[in-house]
C-alpha positions as CSV (number, residue, x, y, z in Angstrom):
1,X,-57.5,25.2,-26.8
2,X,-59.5,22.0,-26.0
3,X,-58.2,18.6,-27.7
4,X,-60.4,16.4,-29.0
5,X,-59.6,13.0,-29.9
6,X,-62.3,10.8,-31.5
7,X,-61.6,7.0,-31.5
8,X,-64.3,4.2,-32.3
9,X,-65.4,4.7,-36.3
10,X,-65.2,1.8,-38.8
11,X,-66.6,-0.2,-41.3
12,X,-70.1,-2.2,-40.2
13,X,-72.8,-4.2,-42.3
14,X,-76.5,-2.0,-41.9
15,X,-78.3,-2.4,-38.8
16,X,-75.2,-3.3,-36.8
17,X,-73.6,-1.1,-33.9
18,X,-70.4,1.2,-33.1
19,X,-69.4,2.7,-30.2
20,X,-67.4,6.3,-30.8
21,X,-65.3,8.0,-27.8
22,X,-64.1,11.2,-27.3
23,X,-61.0,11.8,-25.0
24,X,-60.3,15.6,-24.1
25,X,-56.8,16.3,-23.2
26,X,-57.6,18.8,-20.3
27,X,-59.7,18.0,-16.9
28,X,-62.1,21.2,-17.4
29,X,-64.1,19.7,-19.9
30,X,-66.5,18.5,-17.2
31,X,-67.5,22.0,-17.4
32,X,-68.3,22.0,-21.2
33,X,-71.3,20.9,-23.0
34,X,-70.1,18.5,-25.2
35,X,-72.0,16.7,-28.7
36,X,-71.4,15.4,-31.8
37,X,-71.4,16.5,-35.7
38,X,-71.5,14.4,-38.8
39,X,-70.5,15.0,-42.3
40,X,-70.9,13.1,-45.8
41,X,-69.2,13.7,-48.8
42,X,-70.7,16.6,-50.5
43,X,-73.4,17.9,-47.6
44,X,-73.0,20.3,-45.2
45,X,-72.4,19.3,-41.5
46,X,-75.0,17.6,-39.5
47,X,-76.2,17.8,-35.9
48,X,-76.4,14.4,-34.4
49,X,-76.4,15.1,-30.4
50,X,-75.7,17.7,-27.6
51,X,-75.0,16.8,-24.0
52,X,-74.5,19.4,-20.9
53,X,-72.0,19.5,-18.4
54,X,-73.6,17.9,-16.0
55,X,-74.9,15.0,-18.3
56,X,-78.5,15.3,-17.4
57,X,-79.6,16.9,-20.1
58,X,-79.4,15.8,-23.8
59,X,-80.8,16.7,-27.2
60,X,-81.6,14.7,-30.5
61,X,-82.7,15.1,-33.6
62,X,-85.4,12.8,-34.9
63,X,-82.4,11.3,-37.5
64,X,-81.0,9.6,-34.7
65,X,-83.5,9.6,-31.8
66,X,-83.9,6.1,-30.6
67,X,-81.2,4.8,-32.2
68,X,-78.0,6.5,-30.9
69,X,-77.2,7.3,-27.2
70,X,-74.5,10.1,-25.7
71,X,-73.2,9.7,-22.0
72,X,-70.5,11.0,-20.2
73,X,-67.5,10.2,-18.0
74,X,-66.4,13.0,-16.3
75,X,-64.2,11.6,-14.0
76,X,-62.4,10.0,-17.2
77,X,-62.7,13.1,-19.3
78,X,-64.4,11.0,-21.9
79,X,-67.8,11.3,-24.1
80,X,-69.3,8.4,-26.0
81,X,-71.8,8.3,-28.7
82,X,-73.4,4.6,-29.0
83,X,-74.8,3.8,-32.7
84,X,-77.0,1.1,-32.6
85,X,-79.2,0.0,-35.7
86,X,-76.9,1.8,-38.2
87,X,-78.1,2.5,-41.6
88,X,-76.4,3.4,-44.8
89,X,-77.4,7.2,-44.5
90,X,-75.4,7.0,-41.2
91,X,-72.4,7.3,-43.5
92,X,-69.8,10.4,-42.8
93,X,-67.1,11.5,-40.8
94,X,-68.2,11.7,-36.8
95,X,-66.5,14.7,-35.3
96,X,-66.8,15.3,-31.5
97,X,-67.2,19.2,-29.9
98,X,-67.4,21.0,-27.3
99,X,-67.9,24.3,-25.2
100,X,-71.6,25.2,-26.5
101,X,-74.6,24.2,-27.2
102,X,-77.4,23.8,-30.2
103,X,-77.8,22.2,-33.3
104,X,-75.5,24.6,-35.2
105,X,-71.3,24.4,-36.1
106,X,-70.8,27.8,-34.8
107,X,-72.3,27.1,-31.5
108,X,-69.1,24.9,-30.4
109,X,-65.9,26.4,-29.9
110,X,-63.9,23.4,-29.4
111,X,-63.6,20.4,-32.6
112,X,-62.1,17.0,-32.7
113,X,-60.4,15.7,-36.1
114,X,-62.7,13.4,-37.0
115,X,-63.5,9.4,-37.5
116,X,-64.8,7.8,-40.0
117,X,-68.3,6.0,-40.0
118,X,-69.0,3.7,-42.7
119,X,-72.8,1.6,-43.1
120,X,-72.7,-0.9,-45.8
121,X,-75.8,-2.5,-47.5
């Protein structure tokens, strides 16, 4: 199995920035479409962004569109997800995945443990 290893979450004041990575622990994630998940206390998981393998292709909801950015590093084995203009809703636990793609849990094969977002007021 893919290992996932998100890194970047904390606690910010609203309309600030955060910068989430992912580090996969094998080299064949270059091959994976890759994205990341969100969930608050008490709601069901939330599609935030999808990237392919190749990084040329990327998908957003309109949540997020504008606001946050996915890239790649292949070479490095790494995905980021840059938050900028944060807002309270933004709130949850960020999870990073891999090996599908669409807007759906079940779509990804592959999940990371987690980090924590927080968006004060």
């Amino acid at each position: 199995q893919v290992q996932l290893v998100e890194s970047g979450g904390g606690l910010v004041q609203a309309g600030g920035s955060l910068r989430l990575s992912c580090a996969a622990s094998v080299r064949t994630v270059s091959l994976y479409n890759m994205g990341w998940f969100r969930q608050a206390p008490g709601k069901e998981r939330e599609f935030v962004v999808a990237i392919s393998w190749s990084g040329s292709t990327t998908q957003y909801p309109d949540s997020v569109k504008g606001r946050f950015t996915i890239s790649r590093d292949n070479a490095k084995n790494t995905v980021y997800l840059q938050m900028n203009s944060l807002k309270p809703e933004d709130t949850a636990v960020y999870y990073c995945v891999a090996g599908g793609w669409g807007d759906r849990s079940y779509d990804y094969d592959h999940w990371g443990q987690g980090t924590q977002v927080t968006v004060s007021s």
